[in-house]
C-alpha positions as CSV (number, residue, x, y, z in Angstrom):
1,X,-3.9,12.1,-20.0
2,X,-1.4,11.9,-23.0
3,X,1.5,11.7,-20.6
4,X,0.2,8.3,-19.8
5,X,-0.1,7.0,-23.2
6,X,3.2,7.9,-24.0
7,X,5.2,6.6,-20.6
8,X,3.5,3.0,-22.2
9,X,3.9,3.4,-25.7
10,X,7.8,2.1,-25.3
11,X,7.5,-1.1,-23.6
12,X,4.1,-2.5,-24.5
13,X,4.7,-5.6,-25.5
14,X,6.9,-6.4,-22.5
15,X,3.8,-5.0,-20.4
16,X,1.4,-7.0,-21.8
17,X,4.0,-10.2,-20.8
18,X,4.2,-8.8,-17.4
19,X,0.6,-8.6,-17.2
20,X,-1.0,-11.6,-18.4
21,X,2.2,-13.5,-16.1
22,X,0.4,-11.5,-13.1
23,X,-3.1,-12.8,-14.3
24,X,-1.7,-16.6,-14.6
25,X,-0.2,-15.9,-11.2
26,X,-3.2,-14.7,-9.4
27,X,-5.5,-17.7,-10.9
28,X,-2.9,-20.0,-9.8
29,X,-2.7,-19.4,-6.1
30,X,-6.9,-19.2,-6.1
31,X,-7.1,-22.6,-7.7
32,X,-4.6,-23.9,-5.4
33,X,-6.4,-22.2,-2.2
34,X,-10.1,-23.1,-3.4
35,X,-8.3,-27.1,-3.5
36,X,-9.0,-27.3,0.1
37,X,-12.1,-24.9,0.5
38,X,-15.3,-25.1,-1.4
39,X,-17.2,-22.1,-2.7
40,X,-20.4,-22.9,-1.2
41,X,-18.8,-22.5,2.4
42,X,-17.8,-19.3,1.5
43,X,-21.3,-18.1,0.1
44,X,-22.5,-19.1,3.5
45,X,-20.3,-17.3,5.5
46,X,-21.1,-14.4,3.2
47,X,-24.8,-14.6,3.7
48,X,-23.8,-14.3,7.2
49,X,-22.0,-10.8,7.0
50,X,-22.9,-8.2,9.8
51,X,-22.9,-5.0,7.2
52,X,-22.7,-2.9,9.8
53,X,-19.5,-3.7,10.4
54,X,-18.1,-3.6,6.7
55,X,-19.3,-0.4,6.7
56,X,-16.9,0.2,10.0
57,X,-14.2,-1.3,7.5
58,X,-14.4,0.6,4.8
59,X,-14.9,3.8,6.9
60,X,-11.1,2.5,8.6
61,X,-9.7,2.1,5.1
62,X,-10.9,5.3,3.7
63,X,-9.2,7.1,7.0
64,X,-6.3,5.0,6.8
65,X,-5.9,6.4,2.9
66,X,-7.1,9.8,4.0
67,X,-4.3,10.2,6.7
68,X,-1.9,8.9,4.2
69,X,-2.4,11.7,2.1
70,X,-2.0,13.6,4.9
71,X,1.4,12.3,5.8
72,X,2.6,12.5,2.0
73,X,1.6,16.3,1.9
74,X,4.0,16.5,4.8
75,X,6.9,14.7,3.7
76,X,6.7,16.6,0.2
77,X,6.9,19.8,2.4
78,X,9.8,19.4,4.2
79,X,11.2,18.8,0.9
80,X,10.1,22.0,-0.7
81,X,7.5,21.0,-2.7
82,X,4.6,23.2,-1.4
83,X,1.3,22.2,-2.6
84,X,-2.1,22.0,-0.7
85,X,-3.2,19.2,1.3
86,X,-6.6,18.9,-1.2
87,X,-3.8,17.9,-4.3
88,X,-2.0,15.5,-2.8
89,X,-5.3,14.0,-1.6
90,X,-6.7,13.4,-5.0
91,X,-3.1,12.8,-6.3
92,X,-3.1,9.8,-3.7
93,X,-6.6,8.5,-4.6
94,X,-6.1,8.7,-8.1
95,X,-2.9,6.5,-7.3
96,X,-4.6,4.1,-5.2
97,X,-7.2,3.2,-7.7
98,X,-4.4,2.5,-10.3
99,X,-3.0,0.0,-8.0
100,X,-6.0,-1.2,-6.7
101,X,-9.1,-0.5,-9.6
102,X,-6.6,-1.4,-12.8
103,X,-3.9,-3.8,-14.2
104,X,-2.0,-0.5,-15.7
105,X,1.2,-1.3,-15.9
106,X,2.6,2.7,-15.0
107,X,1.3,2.1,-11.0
108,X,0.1,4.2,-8.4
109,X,3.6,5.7,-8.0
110,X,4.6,6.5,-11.2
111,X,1.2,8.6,-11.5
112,X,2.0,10.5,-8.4
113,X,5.4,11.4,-9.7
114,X,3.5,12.8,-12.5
115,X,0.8,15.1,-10.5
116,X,3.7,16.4,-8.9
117,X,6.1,16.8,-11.6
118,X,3.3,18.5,-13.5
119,X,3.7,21.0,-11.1
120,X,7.0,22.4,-12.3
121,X,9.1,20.0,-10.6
122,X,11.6,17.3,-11.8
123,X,10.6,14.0,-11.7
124,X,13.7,12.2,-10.3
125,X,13.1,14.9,-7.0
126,X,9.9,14.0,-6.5
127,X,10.4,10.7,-7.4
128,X,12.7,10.2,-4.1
129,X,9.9,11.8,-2.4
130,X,7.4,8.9,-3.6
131,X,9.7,6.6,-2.4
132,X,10.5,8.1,1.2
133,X,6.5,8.0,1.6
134,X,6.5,4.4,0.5
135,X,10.0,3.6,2.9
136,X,8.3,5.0,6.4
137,X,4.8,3.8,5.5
138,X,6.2,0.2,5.7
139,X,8.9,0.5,8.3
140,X,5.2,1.8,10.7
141,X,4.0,-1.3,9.5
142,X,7.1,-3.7,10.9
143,X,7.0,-1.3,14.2
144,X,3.4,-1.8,15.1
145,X,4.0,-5.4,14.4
146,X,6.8,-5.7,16.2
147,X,5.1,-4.2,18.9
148,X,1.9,-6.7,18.9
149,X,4.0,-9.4,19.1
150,X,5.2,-8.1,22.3
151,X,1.5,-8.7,23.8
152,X,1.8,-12.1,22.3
153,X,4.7,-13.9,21.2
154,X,3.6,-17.5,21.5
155,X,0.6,-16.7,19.1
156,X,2.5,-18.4,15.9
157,X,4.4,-21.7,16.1
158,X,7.7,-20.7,17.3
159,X,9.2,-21.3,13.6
160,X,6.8,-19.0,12.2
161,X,7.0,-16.5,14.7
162,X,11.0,-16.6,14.7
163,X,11.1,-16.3,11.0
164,X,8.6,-13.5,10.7
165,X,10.1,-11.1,13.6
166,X,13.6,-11.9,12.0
167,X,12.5,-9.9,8.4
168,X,10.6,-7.5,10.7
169,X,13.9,-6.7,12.5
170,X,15.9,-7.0,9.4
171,X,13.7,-4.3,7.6
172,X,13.7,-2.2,10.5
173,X,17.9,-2.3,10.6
174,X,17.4,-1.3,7.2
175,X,15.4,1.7,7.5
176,X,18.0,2.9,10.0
177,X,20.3,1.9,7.9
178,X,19.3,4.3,5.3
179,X,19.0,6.9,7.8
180,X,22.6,7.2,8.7
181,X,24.1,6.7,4.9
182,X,24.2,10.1,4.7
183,X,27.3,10.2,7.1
184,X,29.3,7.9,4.9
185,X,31.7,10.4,3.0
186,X,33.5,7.5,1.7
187,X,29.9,6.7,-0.8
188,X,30.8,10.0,-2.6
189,X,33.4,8.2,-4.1
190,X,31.0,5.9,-5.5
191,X,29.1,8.2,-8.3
192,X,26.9,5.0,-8.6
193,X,26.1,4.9,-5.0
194,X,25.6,8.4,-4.5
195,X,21.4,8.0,-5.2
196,X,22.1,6.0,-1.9
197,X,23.4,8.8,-0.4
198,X,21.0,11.6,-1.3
199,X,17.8,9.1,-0.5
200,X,19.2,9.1,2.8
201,X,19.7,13.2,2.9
202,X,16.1,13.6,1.8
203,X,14.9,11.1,4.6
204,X,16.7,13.2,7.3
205,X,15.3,16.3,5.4
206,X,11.7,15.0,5.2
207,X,11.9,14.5,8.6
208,X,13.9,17.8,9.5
209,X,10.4,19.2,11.1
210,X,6.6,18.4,12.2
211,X,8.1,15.0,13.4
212,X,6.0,14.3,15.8
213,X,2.9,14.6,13.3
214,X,4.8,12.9,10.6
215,X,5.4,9.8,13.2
216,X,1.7,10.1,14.6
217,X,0.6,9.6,11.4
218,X,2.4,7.0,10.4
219,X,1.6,4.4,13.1
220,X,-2.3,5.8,12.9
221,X,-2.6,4.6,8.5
222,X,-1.5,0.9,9.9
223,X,-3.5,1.1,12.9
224,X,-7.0,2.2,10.9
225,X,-5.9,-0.3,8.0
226,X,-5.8,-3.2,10.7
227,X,-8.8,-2.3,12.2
228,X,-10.3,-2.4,9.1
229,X,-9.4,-6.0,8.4
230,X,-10.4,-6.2,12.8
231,X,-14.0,-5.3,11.4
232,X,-14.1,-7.3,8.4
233,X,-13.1,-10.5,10.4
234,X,-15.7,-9.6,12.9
235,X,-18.8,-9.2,10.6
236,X,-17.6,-12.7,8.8
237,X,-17.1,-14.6,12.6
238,X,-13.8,-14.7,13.2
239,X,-13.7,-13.3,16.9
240,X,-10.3,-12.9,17.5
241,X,-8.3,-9.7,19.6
242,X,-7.2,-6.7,17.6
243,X,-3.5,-7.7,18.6
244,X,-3.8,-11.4,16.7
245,X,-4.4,-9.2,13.0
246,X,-1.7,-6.8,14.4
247,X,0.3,-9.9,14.0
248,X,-0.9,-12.0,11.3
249,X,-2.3,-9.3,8.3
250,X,0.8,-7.0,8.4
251,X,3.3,-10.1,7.0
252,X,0.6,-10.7,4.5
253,X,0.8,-6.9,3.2
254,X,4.7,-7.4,3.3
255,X,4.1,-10.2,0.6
256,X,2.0,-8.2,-1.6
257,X,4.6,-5.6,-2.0
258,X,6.5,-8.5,-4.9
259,X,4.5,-7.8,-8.2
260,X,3.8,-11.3,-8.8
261,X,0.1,-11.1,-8.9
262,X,-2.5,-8.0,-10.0
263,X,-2.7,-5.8,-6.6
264,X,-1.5,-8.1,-4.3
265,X,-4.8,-10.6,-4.9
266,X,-3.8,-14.5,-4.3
267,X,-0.8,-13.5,-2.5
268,X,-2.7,-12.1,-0.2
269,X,-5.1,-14.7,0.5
270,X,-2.7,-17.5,0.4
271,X,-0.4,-16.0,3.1
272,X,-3.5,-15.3,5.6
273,X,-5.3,-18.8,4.9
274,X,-2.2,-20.1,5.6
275,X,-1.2,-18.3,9.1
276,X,-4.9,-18.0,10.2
277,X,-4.9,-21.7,9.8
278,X,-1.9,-22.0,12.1
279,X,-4.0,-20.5,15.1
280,X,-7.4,-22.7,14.2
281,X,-9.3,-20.3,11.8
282,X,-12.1,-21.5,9.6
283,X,-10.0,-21.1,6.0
284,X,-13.2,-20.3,4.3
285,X,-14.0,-17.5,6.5
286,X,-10.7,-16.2,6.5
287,X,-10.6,-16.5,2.5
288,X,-13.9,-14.2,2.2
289,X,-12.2,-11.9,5.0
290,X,-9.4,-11.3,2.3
291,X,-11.4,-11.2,-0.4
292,X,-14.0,-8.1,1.1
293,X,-10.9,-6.5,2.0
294,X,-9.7,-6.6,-1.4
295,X,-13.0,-5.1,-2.3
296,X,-13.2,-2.9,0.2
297,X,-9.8,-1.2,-1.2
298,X,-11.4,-1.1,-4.7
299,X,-14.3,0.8,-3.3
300,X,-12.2,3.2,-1.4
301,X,-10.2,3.9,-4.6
302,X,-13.4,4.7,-6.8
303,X,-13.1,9.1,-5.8
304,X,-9.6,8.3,-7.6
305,X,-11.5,7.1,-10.5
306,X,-13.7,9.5,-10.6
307,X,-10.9,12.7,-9.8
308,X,-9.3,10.7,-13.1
309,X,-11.8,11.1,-15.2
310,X,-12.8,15.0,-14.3
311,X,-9.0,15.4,-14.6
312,X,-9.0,14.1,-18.6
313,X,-12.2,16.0,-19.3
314,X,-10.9,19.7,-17.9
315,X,-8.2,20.1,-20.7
316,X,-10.8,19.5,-23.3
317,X,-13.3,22.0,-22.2
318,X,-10.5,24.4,-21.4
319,X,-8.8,24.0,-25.2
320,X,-11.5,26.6,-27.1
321,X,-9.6,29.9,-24.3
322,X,-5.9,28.4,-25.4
323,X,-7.2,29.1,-28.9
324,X,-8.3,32.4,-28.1
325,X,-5.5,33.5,-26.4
């Protein structure tokens, strides 16, 4: 895909900066967890696995992305953008497995914007579009955690707990916040603002109809993804209720969101070694529980990969009937 080679052309030194920082990162916090934990505990545990049960994971996760696709078709509808439900799902894919399969420094998103703009749109519209998908998927995220923690608020030490439902809360005030910006007719005096504004116009608009699917939806892609990680936990040992990851993974998948490391790795297992060791869990099991779900994304991005590559060979084949028209 040219387009791709050109949106990196630009900036490549300052890429290659950002990436090799991510790399340094990412090594860092392994070093610094594998301090405490040696490997051979972890190829134990491994040994150990009940595949029957990774394959339960990865058939959550691949749902989870599925319905995803699903619920970004809808929101790009509302706002006029048509398309089937078959190219946004290999739009989505083909995102995931730049965010998860590569250290590309144009991201998931920014190749979405692209599918979609290639379509005869303009790329700031369905840019806020991108973003909107991005906003509700993790304000389901704080809801359904927000909601576990109702089964069981004295899980975390009451520090931990406290300081983890305050962000929850806080993001959630936020997403309504955005939600009622577009009242404010003072903000139009603001041209710098207005961006604001019209993000918060699209979010009523992408929700203007099929709400109920479009809310359904969105609590069902956390749901699968944490019974994903439920599975994975269980096939390593770690026999703990559904609600405990309902409270522990999703603040780990908050931290990933800061590109500090390449696809959230370290990050990731740093922040659940360190609150699964606050309830008693084995830190080597809960280290190779991060790690095969880390995995378990990559393989769930490999269709991605593989609509990427059938996407750069069609142009090519179809260059000889450009000639002859």
């Amino acid at each position: 895909m040219p387009v791709i080679d050109q949106f990196n052309k630009p900036s490549i030194s300052i890429n290659s900066i950002k990436l090799w920082a991510r790399i340094l990162i990412t090594v860092s916090i392994f070093v610094l967890i594998l301090r405490s934990i040696h490997i051979h505990e972890i190829w134990k545990i491994l040994k150990q696995t009940r595949l029957d049960l990774l394959l339960v994971a990865l058939l959550m996760q691949f749902s989870s992305t599925t319905v995803s696709a699903y619920r970004w078709q809808l929101i790009m509808r509302n706002l006029n953008f048509g398309q089937s439900f078959a190219f946004y799902w290999r739009s989505y894919f083909k995102a995931m497995f730049f965010n998860q399969g590569l250290p590309t420094s144009i991201g998931g998103d920014a190749l979405r914007v692209l599918d979609v703009a290639g379509q005869g749109f303009r790329k700031r519209d369905v840019l806020y579009g991108v973003i909107l998908d991005r906003i509700t998927g993790l304000g389901a995220l704080m809801l359904l955690n927000l909601v576990a923690y109702g089964f069981d608020p004295d899980l975390l030490p009451i520090e931990v707990g406290y300081l983890i439902l305050l962000l929850v809360i806080i993001g959630l005030l936020g997403f309504a916040g955005i939600a009622s910006l577009r009242r404010l007719e003072w903000l139009n005096a603001y041209p710098r603002l207005m961006v604001v504004k019209t993000l918060s116009a699209r979010l009523h608009q992408a929700f203007l109809t099929h709400r109920i699917l479009l809310m359904t939806s969105s609590l069902l892609i956390p749901f699968l993804a944490m019974m994903g990680f439920f599975a994975t936990g269980w096939a390593l040992g770690l026999r703990y209720d559904p609600i405990t990851y309902v409270i522990i993974v999703p603040p780990a998948i908050f931290l990933t969101i800061i590109p500090v490391s390449l696809a959230g790795w370290g990050v990731r297992e740093g922040a659940l070694v360190g609150l699964f060791s606050l309830i008693g869990a084995d830190k080597a099991t809960v280290l190779a529980m991060s790690v095969l779900y880390g995995l378990t994304l990559l393989a769930v991005s490999l269709p991605g990969f593989i609509i990427y590559l059938s996407g750069r060979q069609r142009p090519a084949l179809s260059k000889p009937v450009t000639q002859d028209r």
